[in-house]
Structure formats: structure tokens, C-alpha cells
C-alpha positions in Angstrom: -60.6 31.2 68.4 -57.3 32.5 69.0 -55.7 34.7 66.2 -51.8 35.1 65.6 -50.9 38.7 63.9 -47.5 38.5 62.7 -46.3 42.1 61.3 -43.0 42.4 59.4 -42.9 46.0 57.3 -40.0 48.3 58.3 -42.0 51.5 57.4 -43.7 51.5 60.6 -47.0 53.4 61.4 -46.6 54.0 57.2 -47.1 50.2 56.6 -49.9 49.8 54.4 -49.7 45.8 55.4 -49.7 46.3 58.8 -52.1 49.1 58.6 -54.6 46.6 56.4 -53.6 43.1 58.4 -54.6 44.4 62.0 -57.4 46.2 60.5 -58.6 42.6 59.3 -57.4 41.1 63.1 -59.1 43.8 65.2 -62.4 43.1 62.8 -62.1 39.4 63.1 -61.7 40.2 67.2 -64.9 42.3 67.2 -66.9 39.9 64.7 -66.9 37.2 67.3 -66.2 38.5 71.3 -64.5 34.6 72.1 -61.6 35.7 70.0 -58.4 36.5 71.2 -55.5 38.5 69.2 -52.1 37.7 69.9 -49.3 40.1 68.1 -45.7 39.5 67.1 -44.0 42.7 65.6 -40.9 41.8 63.9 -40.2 45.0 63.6 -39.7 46.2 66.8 -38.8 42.7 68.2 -36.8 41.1 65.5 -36.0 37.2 65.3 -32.5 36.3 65.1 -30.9 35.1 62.1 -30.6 31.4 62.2 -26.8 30.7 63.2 -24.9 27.9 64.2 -25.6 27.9 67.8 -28.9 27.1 66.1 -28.8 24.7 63.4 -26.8 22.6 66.0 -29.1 23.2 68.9 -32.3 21.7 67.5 -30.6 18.5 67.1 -28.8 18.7 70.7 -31.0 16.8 73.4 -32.3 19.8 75.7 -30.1 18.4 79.1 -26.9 18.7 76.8 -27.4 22.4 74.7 -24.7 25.1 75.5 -26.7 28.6 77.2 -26.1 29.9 73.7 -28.2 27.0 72.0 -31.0 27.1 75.0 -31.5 30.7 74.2 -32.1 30.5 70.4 -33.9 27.3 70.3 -35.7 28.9 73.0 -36.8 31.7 70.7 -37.9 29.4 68.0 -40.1 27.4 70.4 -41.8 30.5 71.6 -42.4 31.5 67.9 -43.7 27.7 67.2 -46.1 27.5 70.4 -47.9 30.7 69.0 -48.3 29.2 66.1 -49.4 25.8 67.0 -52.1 27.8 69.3 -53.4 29.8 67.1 -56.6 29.1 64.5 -56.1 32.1 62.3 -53.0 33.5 61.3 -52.5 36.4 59.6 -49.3 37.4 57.8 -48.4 40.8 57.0 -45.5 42.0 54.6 -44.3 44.2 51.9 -43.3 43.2 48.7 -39.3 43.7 49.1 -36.8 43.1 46.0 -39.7 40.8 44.1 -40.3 38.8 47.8 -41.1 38.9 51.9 -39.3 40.7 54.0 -36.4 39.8 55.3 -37.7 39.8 59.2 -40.9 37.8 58.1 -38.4 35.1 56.4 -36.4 34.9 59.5 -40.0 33.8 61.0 -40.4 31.2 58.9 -36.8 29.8 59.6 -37.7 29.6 63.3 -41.3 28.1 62.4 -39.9 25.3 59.8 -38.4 22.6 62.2 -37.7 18.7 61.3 -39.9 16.9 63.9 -41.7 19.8 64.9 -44.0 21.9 62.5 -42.9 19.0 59.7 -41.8 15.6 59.4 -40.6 13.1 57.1 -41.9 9.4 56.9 -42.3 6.3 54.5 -44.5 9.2 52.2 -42.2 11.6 52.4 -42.4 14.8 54.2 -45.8 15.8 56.2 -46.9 19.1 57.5 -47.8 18.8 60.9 -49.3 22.3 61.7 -52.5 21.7 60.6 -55.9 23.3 60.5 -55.1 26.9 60.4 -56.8 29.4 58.4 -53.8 31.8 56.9 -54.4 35.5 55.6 -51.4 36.8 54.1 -51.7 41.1 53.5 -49.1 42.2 50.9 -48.3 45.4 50.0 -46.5 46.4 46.4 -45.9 49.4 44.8 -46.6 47.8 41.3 -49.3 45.7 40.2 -48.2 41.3 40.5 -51.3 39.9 41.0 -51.7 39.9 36.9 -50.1 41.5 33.8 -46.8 40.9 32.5 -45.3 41.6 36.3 -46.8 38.1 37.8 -43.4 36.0 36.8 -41.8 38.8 39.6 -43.8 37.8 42.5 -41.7 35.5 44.3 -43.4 36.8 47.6 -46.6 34.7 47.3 -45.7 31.6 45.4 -42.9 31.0 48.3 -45.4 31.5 51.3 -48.0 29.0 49.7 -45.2 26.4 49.6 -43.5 26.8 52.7 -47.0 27.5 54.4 -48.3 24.3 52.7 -45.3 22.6 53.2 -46.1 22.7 56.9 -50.0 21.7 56.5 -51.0 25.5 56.3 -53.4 25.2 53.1 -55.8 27.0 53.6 -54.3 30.2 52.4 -56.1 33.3 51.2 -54.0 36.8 49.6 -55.2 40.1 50.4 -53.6 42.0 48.1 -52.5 46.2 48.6 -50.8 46.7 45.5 -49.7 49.4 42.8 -49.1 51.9 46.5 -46.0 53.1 43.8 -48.3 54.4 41.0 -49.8 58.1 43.1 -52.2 58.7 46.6 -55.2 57.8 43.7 -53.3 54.6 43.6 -53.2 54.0 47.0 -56.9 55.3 48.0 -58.1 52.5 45.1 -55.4 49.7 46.4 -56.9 50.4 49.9 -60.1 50.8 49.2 -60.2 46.7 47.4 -58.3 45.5 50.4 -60.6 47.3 53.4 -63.7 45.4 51.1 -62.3 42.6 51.4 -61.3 42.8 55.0 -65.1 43.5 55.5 -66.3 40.7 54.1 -63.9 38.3 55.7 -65.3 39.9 59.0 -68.6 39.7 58.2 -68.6 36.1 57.5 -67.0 35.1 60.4 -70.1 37.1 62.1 -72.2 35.0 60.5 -70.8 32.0 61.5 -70.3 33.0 65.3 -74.1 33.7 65.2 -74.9 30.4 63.8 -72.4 28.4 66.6 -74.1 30.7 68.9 
């Protein structure tokens, strides 16, 4: 099983997502020895913002693109091919002004393409990027998952719809939230989000054993 980390928080080595999401990558790795781990850090290698040389490139047959459109369509096909490879992904970001970060939306700009990851027909639109299994790690200072603060999570809602959107469904949150509210805080948020890191890992023990 090949798994796709992608990485997204600009507080670096302070990241409680990264920190939590390649905890849950390198356990998932180790629970079953025939999967691999491949990492994009958007940090340290940002995507670039989709531009015109872009927009205009995916619908420019491949003999007629200028070098300009080669490269950046070039960068999104890199970013779809790990994606299309991979049987887990696992999505790592803070909770930034109510939503993703900004590099992790840049991502999914490069990842939603007409007639690649998504098409439309008779039905309607179709995701064709289909039978992943999708972690996404968030990390908030405040509490979102419930309380009065839920209506501000903009973060989560929009990756189920653009995940789905594409045929990624089966979608579950690991949540490293109120990180704000003192280092109790944080022990507790990372305490709940290590347990369930574990027992995601030890599942998929289980089930390598079985296949074995």
C-alpha cells in the first residue's frame, strides 16, 4: 500500500499537524512492512499559485503549450500522479483564519482538474480518483469540532466536498484542537489525537495479519 503524506503548516518542526500526521504515516509504515510513504512538504517546497500560464495550459494540447505552460502543468501532473498512486492519503494542516492553509489549498488547485481527477457527463460531474482512504490532521487553537464555534470551521466542511467531489469519501478527521487554551491544553489535545493515531495503526495491523 502506498501512502501520500501531504504536510502544509508554516510553523515548521512546531506543527502539531505535521508532528501528529507523520506520527500516524510512520505508524501506518511500521504496522504493515509492504507499505511505502511518500512525502510532499508544502512548506519547504511550495506549489505555485494557479496563474494564467495555467488555467490556459490544461486546455492547450501538450505538442502546442508555451515552456511556461509545460512547466506548471507539469507540476500539477506530478502532484496528480501521487495522488492517483497512492491508497492512503493523509492530509495535514492548521486551522488558519476559520480554514486550510493557504499552501494546502494551492494543492488542491493543482489536484482538481476537468478530465482528470473529475469529470462531467449526462449525470453531472463524477469524481474519478477513487478508492482512497483520506486522514485529514487539523490543528486549532480553539475548540470547532462542537460548541457554539462549529459554524467557524470552514476548514473541514470544504475538504469533505472538494475531497468527495473528486471520489475521495472515505474521509476520516483527526482532530488537535484547543493548542490556544495552555501546554494542559495541548498535552490533552495531543494526548486524544496520539489514541487515535494508535488505533488507526493497530487496525491496519490487524488486517495485514489477516491478508498475510
Amino acid at each position: 500500500m502506498s501512502i501520500l503524506l501531504v504536510t502544509s503548516s508554516p510553523r515548521g518542526d512546531a506543527s502539531h499537524s505535521t508532528r501528529v500526521a507523520t506520527d500516524l504515516a510512520q505508524k501506518l509504515v511500521a504496522a504493515d512492512p509492504s507499505n511505502t510513504l511518500v512525502v510532499r512538504d508544502l512548506v519547504a517546497n511550495p506549489l505555485p499559485h494557479i496563474d494564467p500560464d495555467y488555467a490556459t495550459g490544461i486546455y492547450t494540447p501538450a505538442e502546442a503549450r508555451t515552456a511556461r505552460q509545460a512547466e506548471v502543468v507539469g507540476v500539477s501532473d506530478a502532484v496528480l500522479d501521487e495522488v492517483f498512486a497512492a491508497d492512503t492519503v493523509i492530509l495535514a494542516t492548521g486551522f488558519i483564519n476559520f480554514n486550510i492553509s493557504s499552501t494546502l489549498k494551492s494543492w488542491v488547485d493543482h489536484v482538481a482538474r476537468s478530465g482528470k481527477s473529475f469529470a462531467y457527463g449526462e449525470g453531472g460531474p463524477k469524481g474519478l480518483v477513487n478508492g482512497k482512504k483520506v486522514y485529514i490532521v487539523l490543528a486549532s487553537g480553539g475548540i470547532y469540532s462542537e460548541g457554539a464555534a462549529v459554524q467557524m470551521d470552514h476548514a473541514v466542511p470544504y475538504l469533505r466536498s472538494v475531497l468527495g467531489f473528486l471520489g475521495m469519501t472515505d474521509v476520516e478527521v483527526i482532530r488537535v484542537e484547543g493548542v490556544g487554551m495552555g501546554a494542559d491544553a495541548v498535552t490533552a489535545a495531543l494526548a486524544k489525537a496520539t489514541a487515535k493515531v494508535d488505533a488507526i495503526a493497530a487496525a491496519t495491523a490487524d488486517h495485514a495479519a489477516v491478508a498475510a
